[in-house]
C-alpha positions in Angstrom: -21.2 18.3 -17.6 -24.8 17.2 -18.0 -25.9 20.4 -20.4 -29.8 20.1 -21.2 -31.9 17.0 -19.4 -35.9 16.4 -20.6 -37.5 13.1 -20.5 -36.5 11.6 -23.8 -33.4 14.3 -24.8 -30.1 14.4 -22.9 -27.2 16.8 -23.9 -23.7 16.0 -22.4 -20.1 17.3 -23.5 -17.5 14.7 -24.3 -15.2 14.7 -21.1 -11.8 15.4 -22.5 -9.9 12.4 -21.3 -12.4 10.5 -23.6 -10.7 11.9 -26.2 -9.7 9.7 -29.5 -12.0 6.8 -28.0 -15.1 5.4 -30.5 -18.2 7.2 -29.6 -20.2 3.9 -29.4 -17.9 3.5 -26.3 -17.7 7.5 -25.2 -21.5 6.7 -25.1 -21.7 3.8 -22.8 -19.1 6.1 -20.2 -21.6 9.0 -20.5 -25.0 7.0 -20.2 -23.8 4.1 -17.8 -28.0 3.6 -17.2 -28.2 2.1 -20.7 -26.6 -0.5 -22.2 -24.1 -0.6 -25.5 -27.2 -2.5 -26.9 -29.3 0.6 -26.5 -26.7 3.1 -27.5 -25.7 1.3 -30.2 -29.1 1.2 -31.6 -30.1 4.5 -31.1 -26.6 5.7 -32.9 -28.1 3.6 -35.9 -31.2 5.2 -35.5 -29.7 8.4 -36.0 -31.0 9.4 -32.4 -27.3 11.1 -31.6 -25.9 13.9 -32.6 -22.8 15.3 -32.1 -21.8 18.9 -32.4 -25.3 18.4 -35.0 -24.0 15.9 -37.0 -25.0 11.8 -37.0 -21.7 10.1 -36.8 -21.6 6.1 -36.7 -20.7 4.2 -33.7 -17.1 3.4 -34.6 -15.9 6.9 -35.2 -13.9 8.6 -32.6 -14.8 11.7 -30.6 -12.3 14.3 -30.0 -13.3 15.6 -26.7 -15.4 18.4 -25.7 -18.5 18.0 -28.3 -21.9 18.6 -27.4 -23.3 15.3 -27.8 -27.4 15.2 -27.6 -29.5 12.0 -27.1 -32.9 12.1 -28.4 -33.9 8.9 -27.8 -37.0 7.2 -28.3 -39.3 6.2 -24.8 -38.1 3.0 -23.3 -41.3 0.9 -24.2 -43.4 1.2 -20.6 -45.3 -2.0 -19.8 -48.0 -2.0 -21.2 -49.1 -4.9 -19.2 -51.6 -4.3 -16.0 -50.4 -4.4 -12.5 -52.1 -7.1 -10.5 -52.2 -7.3 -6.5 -50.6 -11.2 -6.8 -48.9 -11.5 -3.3 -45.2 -11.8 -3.9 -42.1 -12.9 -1.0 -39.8 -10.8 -1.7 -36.6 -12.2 0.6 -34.5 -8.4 -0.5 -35.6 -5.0 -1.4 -33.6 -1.5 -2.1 -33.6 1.7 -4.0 -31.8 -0.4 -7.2 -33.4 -4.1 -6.8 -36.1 -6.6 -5.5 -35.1 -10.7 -4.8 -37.8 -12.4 -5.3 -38.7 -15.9 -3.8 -41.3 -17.3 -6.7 -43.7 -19.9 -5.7 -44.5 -22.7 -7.8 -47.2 -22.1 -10.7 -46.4 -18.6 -11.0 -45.4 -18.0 -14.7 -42.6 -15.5 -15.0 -43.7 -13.0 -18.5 -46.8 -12.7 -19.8 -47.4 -14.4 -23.5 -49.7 -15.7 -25.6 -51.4 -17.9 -23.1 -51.2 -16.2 -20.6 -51.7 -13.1 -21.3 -51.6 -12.0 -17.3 -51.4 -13.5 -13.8 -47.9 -13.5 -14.3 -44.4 -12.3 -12.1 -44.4 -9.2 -14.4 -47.8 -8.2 -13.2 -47.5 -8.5 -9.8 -44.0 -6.9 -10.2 -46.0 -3.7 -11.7 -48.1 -3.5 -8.3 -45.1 -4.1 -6.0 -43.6 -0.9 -7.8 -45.7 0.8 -10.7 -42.1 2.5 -11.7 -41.1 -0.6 -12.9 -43.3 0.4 -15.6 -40.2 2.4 -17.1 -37.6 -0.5 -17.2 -37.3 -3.2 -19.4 -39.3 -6.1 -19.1 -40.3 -4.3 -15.3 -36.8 -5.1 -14.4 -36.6 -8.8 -14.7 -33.2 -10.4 -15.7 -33.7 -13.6 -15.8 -36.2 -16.0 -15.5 -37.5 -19.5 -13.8 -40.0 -21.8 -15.6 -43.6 -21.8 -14.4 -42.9 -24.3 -11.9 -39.8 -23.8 -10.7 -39.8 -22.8 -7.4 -37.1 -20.2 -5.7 -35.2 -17.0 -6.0 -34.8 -14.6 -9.0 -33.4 -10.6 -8.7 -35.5 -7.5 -10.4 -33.5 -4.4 -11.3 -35.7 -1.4 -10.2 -34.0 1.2 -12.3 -32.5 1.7 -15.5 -28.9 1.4 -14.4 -29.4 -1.4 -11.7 -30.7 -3.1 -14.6 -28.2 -2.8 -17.3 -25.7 -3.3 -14.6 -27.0 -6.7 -13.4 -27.7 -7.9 -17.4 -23.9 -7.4 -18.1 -23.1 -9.1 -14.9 -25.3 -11.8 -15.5 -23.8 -12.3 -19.3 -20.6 -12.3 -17.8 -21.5 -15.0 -15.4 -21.2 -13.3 -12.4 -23.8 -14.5 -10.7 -24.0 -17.6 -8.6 -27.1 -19.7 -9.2 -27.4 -22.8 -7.1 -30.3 -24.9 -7.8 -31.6 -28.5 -5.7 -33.6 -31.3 -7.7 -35.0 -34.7 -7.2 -34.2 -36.7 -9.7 -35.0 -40.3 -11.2 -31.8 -43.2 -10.6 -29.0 -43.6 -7.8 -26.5 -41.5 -8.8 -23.0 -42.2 -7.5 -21.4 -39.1 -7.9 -21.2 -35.4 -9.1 -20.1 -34.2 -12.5 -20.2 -31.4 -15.3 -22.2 -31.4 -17.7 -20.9 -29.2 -20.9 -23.4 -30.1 -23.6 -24.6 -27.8 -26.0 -28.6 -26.9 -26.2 -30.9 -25.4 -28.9 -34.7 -25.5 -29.4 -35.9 -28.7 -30.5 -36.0 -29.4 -34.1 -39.7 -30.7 -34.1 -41.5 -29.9 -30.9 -40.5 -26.4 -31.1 -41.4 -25.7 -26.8 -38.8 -28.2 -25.8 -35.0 -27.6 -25.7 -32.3 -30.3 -26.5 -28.9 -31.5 -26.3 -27.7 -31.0 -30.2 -24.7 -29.8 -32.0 -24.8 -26.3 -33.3 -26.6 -25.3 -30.3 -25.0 -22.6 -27.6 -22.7 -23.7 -24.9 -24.2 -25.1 -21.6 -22.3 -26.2 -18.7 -24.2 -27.4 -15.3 -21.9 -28.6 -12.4 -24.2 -31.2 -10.2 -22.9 -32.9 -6.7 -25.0 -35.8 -4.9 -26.9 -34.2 -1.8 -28.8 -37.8 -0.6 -29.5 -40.9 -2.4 -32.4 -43.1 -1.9 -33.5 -46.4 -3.3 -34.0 -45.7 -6.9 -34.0 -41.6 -6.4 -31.6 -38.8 -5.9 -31.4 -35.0 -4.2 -29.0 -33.7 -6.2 -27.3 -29.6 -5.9 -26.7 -28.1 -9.6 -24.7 -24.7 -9.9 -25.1 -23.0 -13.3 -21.8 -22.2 -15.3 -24.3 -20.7 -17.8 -28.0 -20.1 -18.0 -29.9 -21.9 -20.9 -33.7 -22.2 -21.3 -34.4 -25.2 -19.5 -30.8 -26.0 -18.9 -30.9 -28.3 -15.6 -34.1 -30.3 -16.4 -32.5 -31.1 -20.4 -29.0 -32.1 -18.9 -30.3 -34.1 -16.2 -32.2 -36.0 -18.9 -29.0 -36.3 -20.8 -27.7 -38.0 -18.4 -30.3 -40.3 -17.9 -31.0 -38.9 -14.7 -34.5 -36.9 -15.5 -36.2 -34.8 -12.6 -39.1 -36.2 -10.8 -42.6 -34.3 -12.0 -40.7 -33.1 -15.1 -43.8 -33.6 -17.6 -41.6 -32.3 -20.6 -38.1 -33.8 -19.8 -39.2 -36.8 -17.5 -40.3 -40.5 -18.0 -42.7 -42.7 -16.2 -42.8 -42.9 -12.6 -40.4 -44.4 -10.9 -41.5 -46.0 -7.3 -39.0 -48.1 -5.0 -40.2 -51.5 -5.1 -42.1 -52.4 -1.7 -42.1 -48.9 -1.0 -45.7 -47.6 1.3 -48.9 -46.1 0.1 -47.6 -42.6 1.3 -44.5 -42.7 -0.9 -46.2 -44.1 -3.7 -49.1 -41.4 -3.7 -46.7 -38.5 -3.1 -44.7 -39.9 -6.6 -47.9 -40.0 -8.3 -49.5 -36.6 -7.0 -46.4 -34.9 -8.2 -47.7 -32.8 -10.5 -44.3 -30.3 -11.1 -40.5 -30.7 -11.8 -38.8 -31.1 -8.3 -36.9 -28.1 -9.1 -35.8 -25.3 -7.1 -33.3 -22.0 -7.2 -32.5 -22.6 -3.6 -29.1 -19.9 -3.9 -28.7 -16.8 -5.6 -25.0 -14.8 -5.2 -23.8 -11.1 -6.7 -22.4 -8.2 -6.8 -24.6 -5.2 -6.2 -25.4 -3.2 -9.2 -24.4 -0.2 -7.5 -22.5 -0.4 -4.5 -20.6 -3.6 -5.7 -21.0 -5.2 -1.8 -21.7 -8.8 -1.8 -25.3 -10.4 -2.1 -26.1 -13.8 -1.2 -29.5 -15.3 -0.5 -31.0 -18.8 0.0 -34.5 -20.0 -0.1 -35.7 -22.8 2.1 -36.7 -26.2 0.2 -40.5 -25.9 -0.9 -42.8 -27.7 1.5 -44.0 -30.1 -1.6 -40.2 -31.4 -2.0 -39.5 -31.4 1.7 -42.4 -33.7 2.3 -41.0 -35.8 -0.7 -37.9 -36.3 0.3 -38.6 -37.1 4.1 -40.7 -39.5 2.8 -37.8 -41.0 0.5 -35.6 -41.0 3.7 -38.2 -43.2 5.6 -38.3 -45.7 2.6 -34.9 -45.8 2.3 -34.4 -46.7 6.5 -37.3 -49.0 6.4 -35.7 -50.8 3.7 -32.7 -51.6 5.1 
C-alpha cells in the first residue's frame, strides 16, 4: 500500500510475504522503476528509513514497516533539446527505436558538447529529461549506422538495462570488411582500453569477456559482407575483433589499414574505396522483450545507401572479373 507519494519522497509498507527477505531486495520488489544500483545507493546514502531508522542493505525486514524513500532528484539533463530530425522505426508509452544515421554522435562530451542523439532525443520527448542519460541504453559509434532502443520512463528503462546485462537482447550487425573470408566463426577474445592510445580498445588479457559470432553474407575479390551477432556488447567490439582476425572493416580509420582495391578493378570501384570516409558498419537487427508487456520486439533497418552502392559495385567487379 503506497502510503505518502511527493516528487522525491515515497512511503510504502513492507508487504508481508516479503517478510525475512534483505531490504536491499524488499526495495527492488517495492520500487521496480529503479534499479538495485539506485536502491542500493540511496540505502548507503541514508536516504531510507524504515519504521525511522537507517538500516543497511543486507538486513532483513520483517514485514509491515513503514519504509520512506527520500531520495535525491534523478539528475535531469541538463543538456538542450535540439530539433535534429530523428527516424524513429517504433514508438510507445515505455520506448522509442531509433534508426541513427551515420555522423550522428550518440552522448554529448567534451567535443562535442551538442548536436548529439541525446539532444535530439530531449526534443522528440522533453520528459526524457527525467530518465537517465534521456533513456538511452546503449550506444553506436559516431558512424555506425542503424537501430538502437530509448527507454521513455523510469521503469522501461531499468527494465531494458537489466535485460540488456543479461544479454537478452538480439543485436545483429552487417559489415564490409577487408580479405576473402571463407567462413563464419566466434570470436571470444577479451578487450580493454588501449594501454597507450587511450581512445582505442584492444584485444588484451585482463580485459572483460567479448564474444562476436560472424557468418559470410557475400564474398568478392579481395572483400567481404559479413553478418555479426553480439554475444556481448563491448566498446568497439565488432570493428577490434574483426581486426583481430585480420579481417579489418572497410573505412575503419581507427581499426583499419590501407586500402585495399581488387586488382584491375574500374574507376567507380576504386573511387567508392577511396571516398569511404566511415567504417562500413551497420546495426541492421535489433530483437527483445518489452519492458513492460514482455511481447516480442524485432526490428530491422535496411542497408545504408553508402554500403548498398558499395557493395553493388563489389558484385559488378567480382562478375566482370570472372
Amino acid at each position: 500500500m503506497v502510503v505518502r507519494v511527493s516528487e522525491r519522497r515515497r512511503a510504502l509498507r513492507v508487504p508481508a510475504e516479503l517478510a525475512g527477505t534483505r531490504l536491499d531486495l524488499a526495495l527492488a520488489r517495492m520500487f521496480p522503476e529503479h534499479s538495485r544500483a539506485r536502491l542500493q545507493a540511496w540505502v548507503r546514502a541514508g536516504a531510507v528509513k524504515v519504521d525511522g531508522m537507517a538500516l543497511r542493505g543486507r538486513d532483513p525486514v520483517a514485514g509491515g514497516e513503514l519504509v520512506e524513500v527520500d531520495a535525491p532528484e534523478i539528475a535531469a539533463s541538463d543538456a538542450a533539446a535540439e530539433p535534429i530530425p530523428l527516424r524513429v522505426v517504433h514508438a510507445d508509452p515505455a520506448l522509442f527505436v531509433i534508426d541513427k544515421p551515420a555522423g550522428l554522435v550518440v552522448h554529448p562530451g567534451a567535443g562535442q558538447p551538442g548536436g548529439t542523439l541525446l539532444n535530439a532525443l530531449l526534443n522528440l520527448d522533453p520528459a526524457l529529461a527525467a530518465v537517465p542519460r534521456a533513456g538511452i541504453v546503449h550506444r553506436l559509434d559516431k558512424e555506425t549506422t542503424g537501430l538502437l532502443v530509448v527507454a521513455r520512463t523510469l521503469a522501461a528503462h531499468t527494465a531494458l538495462v537489466a535485460a540488456l546485462g543479461a544479454r537478452d537482447f538480439d543485436r545483429e550487425y552487417e559489415c564490409l570488411v577487408i580479405g576473402q573470408m571463407l567462413s563464419g566463426g566466434k570470436v571470444d577474445a577479451p578487450i580493454d582500453r588501449h594501454p597507450t592510445e587511450r581512445t582505442k580498445m584492444c584485444v588484451r588479457d585482463g580485459g572483460r569477456r567479448a564474444v562476436t559470432h560472424y557468418r559470410v553474407i557475400e564474398r568478392f575479390r579481395v572483400h567481404s559482407h559479413v553478418a555479426c551477432k553480439l554475444e556481448t556488447g563491448r566498446t568497439h567490439q565488432i570493428r577490434v575483433h574483426m581486426q583481430h582476425v585480420g579481417y579489418p572493416i572497410v573505412g575503419d580509420r581507427t581499426y583499419g589499414r590501407r586500402l585495399s582495391i581488387p586488382r584491375g578493378a574500374g574507376e567507380q570501384l576504386a573511387t567508392l574505396l577511396r571516398e569511404t570516409r566511415r567504417q562500413m558498419l551497420h546495426a541492421r537487427k535489433l530483437g527483445l522483450a518489452h519492458p513492460l508487456s514482455g511481447a516480442r520486439l524485432d526490428f530491422e533497418s535496411p542497408t545504408p545507401p553508402d554500403l548498398r552502392t558499395l557493395l553493388a559495385a563489389l558484385r559488378d567487379d567480382a562478375r566482370d572479373a570472372s
